[in-house]
C-alpha positions, 0 to 999 in steps of 0.5 A: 500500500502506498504512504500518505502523508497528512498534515496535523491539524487536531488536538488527536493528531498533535497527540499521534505525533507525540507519541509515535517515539513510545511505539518505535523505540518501545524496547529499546533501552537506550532511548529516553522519552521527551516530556510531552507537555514539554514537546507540546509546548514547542510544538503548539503555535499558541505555546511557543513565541518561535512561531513570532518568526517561524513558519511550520507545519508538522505531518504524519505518515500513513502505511497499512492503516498504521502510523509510520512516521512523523516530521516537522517542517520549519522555516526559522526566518530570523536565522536565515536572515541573521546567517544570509541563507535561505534554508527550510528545516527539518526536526522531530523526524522518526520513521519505520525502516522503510525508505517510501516512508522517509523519502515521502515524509523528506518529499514534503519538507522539500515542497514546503521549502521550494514552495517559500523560496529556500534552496537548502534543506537542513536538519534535524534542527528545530525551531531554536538551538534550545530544541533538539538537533543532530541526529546520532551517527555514533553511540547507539548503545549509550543511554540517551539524555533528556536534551537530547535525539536517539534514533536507530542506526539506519536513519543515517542510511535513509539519510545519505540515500537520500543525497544528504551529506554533513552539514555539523557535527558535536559529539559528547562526553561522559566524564567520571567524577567519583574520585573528584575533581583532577587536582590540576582542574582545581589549582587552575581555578584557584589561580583563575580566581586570584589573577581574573578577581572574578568570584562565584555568586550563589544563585538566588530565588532573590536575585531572580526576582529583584535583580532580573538575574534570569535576564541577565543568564539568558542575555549573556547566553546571547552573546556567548552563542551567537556565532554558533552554528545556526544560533537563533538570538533569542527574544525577551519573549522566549527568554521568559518562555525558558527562564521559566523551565530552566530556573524554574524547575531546577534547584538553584544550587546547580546554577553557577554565575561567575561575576567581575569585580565590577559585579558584571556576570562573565559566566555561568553553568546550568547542570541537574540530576539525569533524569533519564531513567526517570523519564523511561519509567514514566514514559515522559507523562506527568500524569497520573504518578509521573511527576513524583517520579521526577521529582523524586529523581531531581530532588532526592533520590538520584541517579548516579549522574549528572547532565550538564545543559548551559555553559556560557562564557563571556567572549572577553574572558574565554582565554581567560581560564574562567572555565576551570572556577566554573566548573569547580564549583559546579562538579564540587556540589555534585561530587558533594552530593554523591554523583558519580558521573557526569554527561556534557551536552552536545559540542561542535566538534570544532570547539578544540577548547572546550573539547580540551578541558574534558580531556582533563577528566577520565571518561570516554567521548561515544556518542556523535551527532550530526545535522545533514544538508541537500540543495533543493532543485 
């Protein structure tokens, strides 16, 4: 029976698009489900201020009366305006092993770009950088994070069937931190400190309400990643949308900031307790009992590791060696409180400095992504 293809247009369908992850990856230990009121969030133009400059549409594949992928097609028209391109976006793209059905799933992200005058088609990628991309190439016998994509080997081979080739690639690493910190990572810092006089400041529910400090993180994290690959500035409107997420749900103490002498925030660090296998238990769903699950998992029976999500260091203090009184006092609390582990979130491999560090650090880099490219003819 030949695919069809339909776009989502109702709140059942929105539900089907969500869930088709639990039906692929079913009994495979290895993926981690996403949060669905999350994923909703994102997904729901209502929800998300993205769609303030973004075009998307998100589409469904049929084969014998069953579900057999999904896709989302996104037009980021700030991005493509701020890097001088004209690329339509592909994300949330999970099928069968079956080529009629990615190749029609691809088909339609194809039309839509040609469609709206863009000539390359690009992903998976989503509607900002704070969205999942890169598709796994390696490491498909590691446990997933919550950030970020797991998918089945032979997406790659659909993939550059396909004709697509690589457009960026990160990789990640697990670093162990059950003997503590390496000795030359802390007398770093203590020299950091002494030469930069640039001290750490606990994070506060006070300081977020009178000093708009979740601003100024989020600010800072604009100017630390703008020159990333596809970064997307974000808004004062989507800043709030991720301020509430971030610092809202994690506990503070796992929030670093690094100020001057001026009291100017130069950096800063965001990790939290894994909730991985949290999230398999319950399926990414909060309802009925999920919730306590998680937050039993972030608040006071964890994991042996923790995942590290935001890092950003002001440009003029990047040579700096702030990193290292970062870091210190991040992975010191967690070391503190009996994590064994730690999970870096995805970095270019271009990123020679930042790979650097981890080095430092026993542990083991398995895991790579890569986001692919295609000309639209």
């Amino acid at each position: 029976m030949a695919v069809e293809i339909k776009e989502v247009s109702s709140p059942k369908e929105m539900k089907t698009f969500i869930r088709f992850p639990e039906k692929l990856y079913r009994d495979n230990k290895y993926y981690v489900p996403s949060l669905e009121y999350d994923v909703l969030d994102t997904l729901s133009p209502e929800r998300n201020p993205a769609y303030d400059f973004c075009d998307a549409k998100l589409y469904l594949a049929y084969k014998d009366g069953e579900v057999a992928g999904r896709v989302a097609v996104i037009i980021n028209h700030r991005a493509n305006e701020e890097w001088n391109h004209k690329e339509v976006r592909f994300g949330w793209y999970d099928f069968i092993d079956d080529y009629e059905v990615s190749k029609a799933l691809m088909d339609k992200v194809e039309e839509f770009g040609r469609a709206q005058g863009m000539d390359t088609v690009v992903g998976p990628l989503g509607f900002t950088d704070f969205d999942p991309e890169g598709m796994l190439v390696d490491g498909y016998d590691r446990l997933c994070t919550m950030a970020l994509i797991y998918n089945h080997p032979y997406y790659v081979t659909h993939m550059e069937k396909m004709g697509f080739e690589k457009d960026n690639d990160w990789i990640e690493f697990r670093i162990e931190l059950k003997d503590g910190l390496p000795e030359k990572f802390s007398r770093v810092a203590q020299i950091v400190a002494k030469r930069s006089k640039c001290h750490v400041r606990p994070l506060t529910k006070k300081m977020l309400k009178e000093e708009q400090y979740g601003y100024k993180v989020f600010h800072l994290i604009n100017e630390c990643y703008k020159d990333l690959y596809n970064f997307t500035i974000l808004t004062d409107k989507m800043i709030k949308k991720y301020m509430e997420f971030y610092l809202g749900l994690l506990p503070l103490k796992y929030v670093s900031c690094i100020e001057n002498e001026q009291g100017e925030l130069v950096a800063f660090g965001i990790i939290m307790p894994s909730l991985a296998r949290a999230l398999q238990k319950t399926r990414g769903k909060l309802l009925p009992f999920g919730w306590f699950t998680l937050a039993k998992a972030m608040y006071w029976k964890y994991d042996d590791t923790m995942e590290m999500l935001l890092v950003g260091v002001r440009p003029d203090y990047r040579d700096s060696g702030i990193n290292s009184l970062l870091f210190t006092d991040l992975f010191q609390r967690a070391v503190d409180d009996g994590f064994k582990y730690a999970e870096t979130n995805a970095i270019m491999e271009t990123n020679s400095k930042n790979i650097a560090q981890w080095t430092l650090f026993p542990g083991e880099c398995k895991k790579r992504r890569r986001s692919y490219k295609k000309a639209l003819k």
